[in-house]
C-alpha positions as CSV (number, residue, x, y, z in Angstrom):
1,X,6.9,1.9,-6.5
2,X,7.2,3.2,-3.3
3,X,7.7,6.7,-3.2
4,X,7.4,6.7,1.1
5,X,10.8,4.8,1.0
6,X,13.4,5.7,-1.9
7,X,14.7,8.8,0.2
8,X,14.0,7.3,3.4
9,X,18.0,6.9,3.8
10,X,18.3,10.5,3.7
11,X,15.2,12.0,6.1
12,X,17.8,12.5,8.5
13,X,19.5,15.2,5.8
14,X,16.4,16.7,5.5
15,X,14.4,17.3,8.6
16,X,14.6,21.0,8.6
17,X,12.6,21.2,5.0
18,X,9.6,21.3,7.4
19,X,11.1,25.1,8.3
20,X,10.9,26.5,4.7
21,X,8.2,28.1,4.1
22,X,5.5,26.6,2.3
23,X,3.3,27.7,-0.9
24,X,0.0,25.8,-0.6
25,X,-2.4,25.8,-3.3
26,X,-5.8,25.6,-2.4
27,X,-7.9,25.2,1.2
28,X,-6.4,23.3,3.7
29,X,-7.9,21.5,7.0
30,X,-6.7,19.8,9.9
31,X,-8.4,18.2,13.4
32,X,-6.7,17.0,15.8
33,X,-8.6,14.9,18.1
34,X,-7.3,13.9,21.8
35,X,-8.7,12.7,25.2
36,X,-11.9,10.4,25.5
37,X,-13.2,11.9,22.1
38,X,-15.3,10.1,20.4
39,X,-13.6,9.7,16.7
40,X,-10.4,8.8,19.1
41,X,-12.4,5.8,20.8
42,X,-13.7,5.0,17.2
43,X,-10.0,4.4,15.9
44,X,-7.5,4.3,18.5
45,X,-6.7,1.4,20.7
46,X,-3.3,2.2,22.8
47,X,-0.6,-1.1,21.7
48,X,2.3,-1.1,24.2
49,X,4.1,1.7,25.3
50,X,6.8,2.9,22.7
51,X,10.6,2.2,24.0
52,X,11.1,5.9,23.6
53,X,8.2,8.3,23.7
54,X,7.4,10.5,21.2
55,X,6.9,14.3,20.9
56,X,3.3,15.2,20.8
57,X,1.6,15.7,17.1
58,X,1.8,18.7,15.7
59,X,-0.7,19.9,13.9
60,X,0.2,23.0,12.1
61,X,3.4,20.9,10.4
62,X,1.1,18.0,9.3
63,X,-1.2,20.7,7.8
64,X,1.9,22.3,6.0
65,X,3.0,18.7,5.1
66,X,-0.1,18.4,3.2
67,X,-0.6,21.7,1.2
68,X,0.2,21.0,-2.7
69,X,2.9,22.3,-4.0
70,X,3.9,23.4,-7.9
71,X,6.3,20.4,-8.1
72,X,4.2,18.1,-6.4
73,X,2.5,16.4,-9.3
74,X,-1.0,16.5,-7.4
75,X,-3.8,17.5,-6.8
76,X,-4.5,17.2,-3.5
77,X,-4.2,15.0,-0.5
78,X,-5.8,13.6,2.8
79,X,-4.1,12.0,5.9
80,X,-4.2,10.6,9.4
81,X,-1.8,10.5,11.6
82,X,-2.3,9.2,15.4
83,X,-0.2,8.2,18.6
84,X,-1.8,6.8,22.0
85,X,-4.0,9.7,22.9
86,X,-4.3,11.9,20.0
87,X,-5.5,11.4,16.5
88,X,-5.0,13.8,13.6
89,X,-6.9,14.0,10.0
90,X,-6.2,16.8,7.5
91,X,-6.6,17.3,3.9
92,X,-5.8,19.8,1.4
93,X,-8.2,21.5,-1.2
94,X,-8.7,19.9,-4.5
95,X,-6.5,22.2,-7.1
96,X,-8.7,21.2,-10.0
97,X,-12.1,21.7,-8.4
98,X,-11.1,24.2,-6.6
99,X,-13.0,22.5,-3.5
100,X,-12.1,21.4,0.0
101,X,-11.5,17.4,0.6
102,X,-13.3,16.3,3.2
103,X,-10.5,14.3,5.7
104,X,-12.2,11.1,5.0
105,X,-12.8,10.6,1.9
106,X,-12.6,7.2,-0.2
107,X,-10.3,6.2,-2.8
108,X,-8.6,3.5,-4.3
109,X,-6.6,1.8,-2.1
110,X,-4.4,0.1,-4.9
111,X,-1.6,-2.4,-3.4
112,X,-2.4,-2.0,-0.2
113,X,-4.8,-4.5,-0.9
114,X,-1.6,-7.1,-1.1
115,X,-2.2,-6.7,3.2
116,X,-5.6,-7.3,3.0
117,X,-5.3,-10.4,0.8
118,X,-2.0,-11.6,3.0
119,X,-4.1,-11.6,6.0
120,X,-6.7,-13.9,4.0
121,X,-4.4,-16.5,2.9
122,X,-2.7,-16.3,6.6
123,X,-5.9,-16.9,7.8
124,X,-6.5,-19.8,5.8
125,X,-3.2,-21.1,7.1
126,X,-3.9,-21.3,10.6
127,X,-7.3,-22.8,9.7
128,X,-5.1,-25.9,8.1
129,X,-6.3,-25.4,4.6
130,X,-3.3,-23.8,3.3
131,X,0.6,-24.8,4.2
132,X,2.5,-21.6,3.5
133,X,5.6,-24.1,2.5
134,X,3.6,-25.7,0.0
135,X,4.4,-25.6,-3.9
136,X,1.5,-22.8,-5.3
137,X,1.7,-25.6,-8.2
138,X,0.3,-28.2,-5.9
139,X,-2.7,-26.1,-5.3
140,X,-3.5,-24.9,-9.1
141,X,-1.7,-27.7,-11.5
142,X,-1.0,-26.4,-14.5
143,X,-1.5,-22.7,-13.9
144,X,2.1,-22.0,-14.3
145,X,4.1,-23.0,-17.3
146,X,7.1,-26.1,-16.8
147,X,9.7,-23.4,-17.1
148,X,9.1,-22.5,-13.2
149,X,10.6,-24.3,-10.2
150,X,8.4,-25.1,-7.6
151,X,7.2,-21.6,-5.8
152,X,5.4,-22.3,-2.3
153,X,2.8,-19.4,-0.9
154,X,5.2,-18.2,0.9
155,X,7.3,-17.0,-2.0
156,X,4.4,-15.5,-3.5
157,X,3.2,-13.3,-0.5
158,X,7.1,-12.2,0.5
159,X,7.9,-11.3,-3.0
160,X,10.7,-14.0,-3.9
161,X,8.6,-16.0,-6.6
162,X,10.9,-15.2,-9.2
163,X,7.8,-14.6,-11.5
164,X,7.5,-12.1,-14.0
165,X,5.4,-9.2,-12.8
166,X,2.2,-8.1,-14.3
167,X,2.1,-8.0,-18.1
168,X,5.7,-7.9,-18.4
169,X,6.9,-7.5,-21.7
170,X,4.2,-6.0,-23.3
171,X,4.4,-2.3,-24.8
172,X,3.7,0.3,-22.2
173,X,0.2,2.1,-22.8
174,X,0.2,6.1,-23.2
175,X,-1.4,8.4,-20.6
176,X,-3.9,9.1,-23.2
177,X,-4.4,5.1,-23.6
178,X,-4.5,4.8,-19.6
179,X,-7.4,7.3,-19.5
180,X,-9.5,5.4,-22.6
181,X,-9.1,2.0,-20.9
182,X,-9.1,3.1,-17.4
183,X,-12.6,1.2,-17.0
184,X,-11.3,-2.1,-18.2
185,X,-11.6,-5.1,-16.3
186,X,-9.7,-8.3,-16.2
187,X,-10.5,-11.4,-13.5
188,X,-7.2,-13.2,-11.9
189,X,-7.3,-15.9,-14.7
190,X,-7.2,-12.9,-17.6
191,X,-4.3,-11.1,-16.2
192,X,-2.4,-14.8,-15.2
193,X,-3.1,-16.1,-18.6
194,X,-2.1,-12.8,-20.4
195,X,1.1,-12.9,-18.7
196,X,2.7,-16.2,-18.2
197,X,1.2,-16.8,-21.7
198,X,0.9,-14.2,-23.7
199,X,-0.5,-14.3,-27.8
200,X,1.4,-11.2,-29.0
201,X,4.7,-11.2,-27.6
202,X,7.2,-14.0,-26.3
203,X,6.5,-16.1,-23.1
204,X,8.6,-14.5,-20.3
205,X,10.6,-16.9,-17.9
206,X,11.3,-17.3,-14.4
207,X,13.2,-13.6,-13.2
208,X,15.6,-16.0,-10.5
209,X,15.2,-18.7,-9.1
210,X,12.3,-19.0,-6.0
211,X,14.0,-18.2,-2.6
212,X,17.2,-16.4,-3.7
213,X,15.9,-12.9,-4.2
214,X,13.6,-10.5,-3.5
215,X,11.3,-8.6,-5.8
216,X,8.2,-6.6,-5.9
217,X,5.6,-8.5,-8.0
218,X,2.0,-7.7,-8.2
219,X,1.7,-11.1,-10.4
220,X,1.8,-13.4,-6.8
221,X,-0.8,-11.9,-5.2
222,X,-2.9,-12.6,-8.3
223,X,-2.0,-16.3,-8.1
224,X,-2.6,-15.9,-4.5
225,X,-6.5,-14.3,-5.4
226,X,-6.9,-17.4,-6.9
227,X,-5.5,-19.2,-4.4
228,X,-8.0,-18.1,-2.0
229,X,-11.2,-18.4,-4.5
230,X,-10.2,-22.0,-5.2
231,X,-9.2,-23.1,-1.7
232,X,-12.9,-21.5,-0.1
233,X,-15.2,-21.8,-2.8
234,X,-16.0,-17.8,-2.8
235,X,-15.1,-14.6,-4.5
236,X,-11.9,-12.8,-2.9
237,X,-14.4,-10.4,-2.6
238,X,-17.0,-12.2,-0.3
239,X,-13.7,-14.0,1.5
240,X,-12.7,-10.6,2.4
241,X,-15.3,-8.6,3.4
242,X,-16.8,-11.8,5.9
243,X,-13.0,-12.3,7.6
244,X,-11.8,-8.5,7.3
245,X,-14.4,-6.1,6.4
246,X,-17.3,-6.9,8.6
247,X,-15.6,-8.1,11.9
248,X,-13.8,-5.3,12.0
249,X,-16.6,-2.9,11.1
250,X,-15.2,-1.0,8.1
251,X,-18.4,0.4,6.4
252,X,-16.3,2.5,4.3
253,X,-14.2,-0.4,2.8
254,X,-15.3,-2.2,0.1
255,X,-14.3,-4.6,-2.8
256,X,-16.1,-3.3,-6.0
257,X,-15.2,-5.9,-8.5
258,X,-16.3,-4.9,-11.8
259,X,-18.3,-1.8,-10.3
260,X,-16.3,1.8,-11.2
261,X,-18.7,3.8,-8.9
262,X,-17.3,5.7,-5.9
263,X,-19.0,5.9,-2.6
264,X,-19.2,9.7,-1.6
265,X,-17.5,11.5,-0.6
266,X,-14.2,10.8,-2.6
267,X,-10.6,11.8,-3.3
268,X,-10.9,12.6,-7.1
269,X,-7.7,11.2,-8.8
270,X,-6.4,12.5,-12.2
271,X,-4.5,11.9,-15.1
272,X,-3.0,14.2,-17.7
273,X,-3.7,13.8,-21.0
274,X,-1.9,14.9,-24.1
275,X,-3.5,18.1,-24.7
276,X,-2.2,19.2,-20.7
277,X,-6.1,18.8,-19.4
278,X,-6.8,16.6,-16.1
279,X,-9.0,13.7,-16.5
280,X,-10.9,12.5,-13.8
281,X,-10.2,8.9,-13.9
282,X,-11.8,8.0,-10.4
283,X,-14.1,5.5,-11.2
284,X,-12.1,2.9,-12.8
285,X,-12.1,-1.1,-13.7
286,X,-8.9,-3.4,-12.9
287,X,-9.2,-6.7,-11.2
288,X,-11.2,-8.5,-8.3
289,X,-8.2,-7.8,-6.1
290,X,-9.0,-3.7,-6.2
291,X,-10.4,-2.0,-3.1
292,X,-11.8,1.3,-1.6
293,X,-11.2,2.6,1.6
294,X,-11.1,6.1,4.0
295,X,-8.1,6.9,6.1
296,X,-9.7,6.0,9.5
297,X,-11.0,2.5,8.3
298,X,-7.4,2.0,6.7
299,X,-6.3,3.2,10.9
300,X,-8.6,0.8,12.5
301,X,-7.3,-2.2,10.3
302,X,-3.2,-1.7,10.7
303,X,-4.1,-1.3,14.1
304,X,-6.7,-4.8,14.5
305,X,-4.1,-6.5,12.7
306,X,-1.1,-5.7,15.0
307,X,-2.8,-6.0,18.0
308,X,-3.7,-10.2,16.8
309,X,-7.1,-9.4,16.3
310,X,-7.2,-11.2,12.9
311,X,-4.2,-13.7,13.2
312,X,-2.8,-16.0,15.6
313,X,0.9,-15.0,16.7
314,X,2.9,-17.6,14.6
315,X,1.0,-16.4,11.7
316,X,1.1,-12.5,12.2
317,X,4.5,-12.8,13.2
318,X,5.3,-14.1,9.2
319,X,4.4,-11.0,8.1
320,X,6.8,-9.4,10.3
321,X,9.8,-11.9,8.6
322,X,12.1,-11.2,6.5
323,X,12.9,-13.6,3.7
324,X,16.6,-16.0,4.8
325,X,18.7,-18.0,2.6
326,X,20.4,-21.2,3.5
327,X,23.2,-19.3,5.3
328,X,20.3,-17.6,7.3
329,X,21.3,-14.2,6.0
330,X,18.3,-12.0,4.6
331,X,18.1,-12.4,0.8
332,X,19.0,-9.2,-1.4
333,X,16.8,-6.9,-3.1
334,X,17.2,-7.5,-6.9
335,X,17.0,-3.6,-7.7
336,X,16.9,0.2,-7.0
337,X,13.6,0.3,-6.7
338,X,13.0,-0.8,-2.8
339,X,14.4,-1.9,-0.1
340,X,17.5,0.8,-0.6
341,X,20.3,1.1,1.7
342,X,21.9,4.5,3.0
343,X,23.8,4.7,-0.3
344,X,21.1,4.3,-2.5
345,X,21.9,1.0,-3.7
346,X,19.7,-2.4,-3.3
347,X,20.0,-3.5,0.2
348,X,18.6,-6.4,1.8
349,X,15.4,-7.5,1.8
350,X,12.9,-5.6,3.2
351,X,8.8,-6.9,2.8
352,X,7.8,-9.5,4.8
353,X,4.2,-11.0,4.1
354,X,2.1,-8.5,2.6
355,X,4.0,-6.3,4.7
356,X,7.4,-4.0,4.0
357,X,9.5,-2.0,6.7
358,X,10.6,1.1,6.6
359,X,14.0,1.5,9.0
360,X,13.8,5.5,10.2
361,X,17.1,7.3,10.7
362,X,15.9,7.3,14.8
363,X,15.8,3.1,15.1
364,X,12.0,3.2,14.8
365,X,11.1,0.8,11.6
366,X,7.6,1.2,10.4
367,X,5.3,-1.0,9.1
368,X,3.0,-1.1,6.1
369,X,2.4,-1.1,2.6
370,X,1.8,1.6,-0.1
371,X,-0.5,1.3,-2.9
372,X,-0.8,2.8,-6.3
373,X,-4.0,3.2,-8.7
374,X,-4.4,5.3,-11.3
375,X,-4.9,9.0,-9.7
376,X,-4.1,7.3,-6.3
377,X,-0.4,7.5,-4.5
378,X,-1.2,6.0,-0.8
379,X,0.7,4.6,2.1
380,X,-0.4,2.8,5.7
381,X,1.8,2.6,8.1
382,X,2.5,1.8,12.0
383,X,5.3,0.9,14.2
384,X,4.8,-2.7,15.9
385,X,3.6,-0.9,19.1
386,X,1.2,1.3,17.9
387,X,2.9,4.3,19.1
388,X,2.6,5.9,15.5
389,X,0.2,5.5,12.9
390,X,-0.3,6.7,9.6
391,X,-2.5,7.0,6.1
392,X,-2.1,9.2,3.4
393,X,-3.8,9.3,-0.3
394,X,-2.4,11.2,-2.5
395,X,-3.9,12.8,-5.7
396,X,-1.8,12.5,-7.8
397,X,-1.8,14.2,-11.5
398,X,0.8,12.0,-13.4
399,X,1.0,8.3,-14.5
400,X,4.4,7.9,-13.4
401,X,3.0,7.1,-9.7
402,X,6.6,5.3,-8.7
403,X,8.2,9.0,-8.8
404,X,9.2,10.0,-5.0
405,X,6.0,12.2,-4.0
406,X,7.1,15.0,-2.4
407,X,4.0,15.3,-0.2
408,X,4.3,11.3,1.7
409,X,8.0,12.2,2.2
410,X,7.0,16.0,3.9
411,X,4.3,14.4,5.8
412,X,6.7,11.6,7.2
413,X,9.1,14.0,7.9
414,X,6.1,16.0,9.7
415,X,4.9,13.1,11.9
416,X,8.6,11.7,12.9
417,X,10.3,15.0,13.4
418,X,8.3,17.7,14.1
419,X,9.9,20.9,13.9
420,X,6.9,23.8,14.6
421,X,6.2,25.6,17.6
């Protein structure tokens, strides 16, 4: 699921892969913008000053970073990178087309959205209509079935619900099946519904019970989607875009709903079918939760959000919290597939609300969220004090998007370790 973090134990093994040379396929870019520049002033806003400083950006590894590579399983890719003072925005060229991707183009932002809607329900929570602590049950009676203990918000937005995920149980869909339903569209009752209730297929039950472990889940944040439409009386969609979107001025970020049309210009993500032909499956369907955004509006919001700009402190500071037991120990991961420790094996928790970390092999933790859509590997990510910053989309050219990407992990290695003179 998170392909910025399952080798994230071992960067420290690797940080001279930045020295081998590098086949890149197609055109390649990279600015790097520092000073009193303009695009710096239009997304950087210093935080405090890091504990220890870092070494100045370097370009030309970012740019290697980026170029695709036979094993990649893309197509292409477009970053930003930044620290106080200096900004950096790159892409690669587009293997299928053939054509260069302009730095800031939009694409599906997938999970990433989870931090979007987080901030939301937060937001409702200092406002007084929602109590984090409270039963989701005593909000929407009778949404979940009697076989589930009482889960508060909270549970659902830190990923220790216990709920099944997302159509769980039901037969996977072929690549070729992905690419004929990829404009389908389901609203947050459909996919609950369809789920926790399901005609074709046994009812799943609770996964453990609420509080004891952690788990990714997509289903939560559904409930939570709800959650905010009955609470406010609006779409997640017009919730978002009047607290988020247009406060903060990101014109290029937008919740399409049932719409499949990209704004150009556009990272074109494909999948590949059974005959071995890309499919350009860009403009899709999915749910009202989906979102589109660019690298620097995805820059200006990690870095609005961290600086309090959208929460008060008690209720920015949950998403920086990691789920405790009664002992006051943090809970464990229920697999492999986050939250790893230097082994390999589950470790503790590791999302807070809407949020994950990422522990570097330095002592710098990171911040953020990937996302996944189909075509679309991404990742946002900051320290707490601003003193690095990162997007990425990736392209990506298989359906199998929780597969370690190859490209995040070079481009992470790129911005934490640079190794070019």
């Amino acid at each position: 699921m998170n392909p910025l973090v399952r080798r994230i134990a071992v960067l420290s093994l690797v940080g001279a892969a930045l020295a081998t040379a590098v086949t890149g396929t197609g055109t390649g870019m990279g600015t790097l913008v520092g000073g009193s520049g303009a695009a710096l002033a239009a997304t950087t806003t210093p935080g405090p000053a890091s504990a220890s400083p870092r070494p100045p950006l370097d370009p030309a590894a970012l740019q290697a970073a980026l170029r695709v590579r036979p094993d990649d399983h893309a197509a292409g890719a477009i970053a930003l990178v930044a620290e106080p003072g200096q900004v950096w925005r790159g892409s690669s060229g587009d293997t299928v087309t053939g054509k260069r991707i302009p730095d800031n183009s939009h694409f599906h932002i997938g999970s990433i959205s989870k931090t979007f809607e987080s901030t939301v329900v937060l937001q409702l929570a200092a406002e007084g209509r929602i109590d984090l602590n409270r039963p989701i049950q005593h909000y929407l009676p009778g949404l979940l079935p009697d076989t589930f203990q009482p889960i508060t918000v909270r549970q659902l937005l830190n990923f220790t619900s216990g709920l099944p995920d997302v159509l769980e149980g039901a037969p996977p869909q072929s690549t070729d099946e992905q690419i004929a339903h990829r404009y389908d569209y389901q609203t947050f009752d459909q996919i609950i519904q369809e789920t926790l209730r399901p005609a074709d297929r046994p009812r799943p039950g609770p996964r453990f019970a609420p509080g004891t472990k952690q788990e990714y889940n997509s289903l939560g944040f559904r409930i939570a989607g709800k959650l905010i439409e009955r609470i406010t009386g609006h779409s997640f969609k017009n919730e978002v875009t009047a607290r988020i979107l247009r406060p903060l001025r990101l014109d290029r970020t937008s919740v399409p709903q049932d719409d499949p049309e990209m704004p150009r210009p556009y990272l074109h993500g494909y999948l590949i079918n059974s005959a071995g032909e890309p499919v350009d499956v860009s403009e899709q369907g999915g749910d009202p939760s989906n979102m589109i955004s660019t690298p620097a509006d995805l820059d200006r919001f990690i870095t609005a959000l961290f600086q309090g700009r959208l929460l008060p402190t008690a209720q920015l500071e949950e998403m920086f919290t990691l789920p405790r037991n009664e002992d006051d120990k943090v809970v464990p991961y229920a697999d492999a597939s986050n939250c790893l420790s230097p082994d390999g094996k589950p470790g503790p928790a590791c999302f807070g609300l809407g949020l994950m970390s990422v522990p570097l092999p330095d002592g710098t933790v990171l911040w953020g969220k990937t996302g996944h859509d189909y075509g679309y590997a991404n990742g946002m990510f900051a320290t707490r004090d601003l003193s690095l910053r990162g997007v990425y989309s990736i392209s990506t050219t298989s359906s199998d998007n929780g597969r370690p990407n190859p490209i995040s992990d070079r481009l992470l290695l790129a911005a934490v370790a640079p190794t070019s003179k």
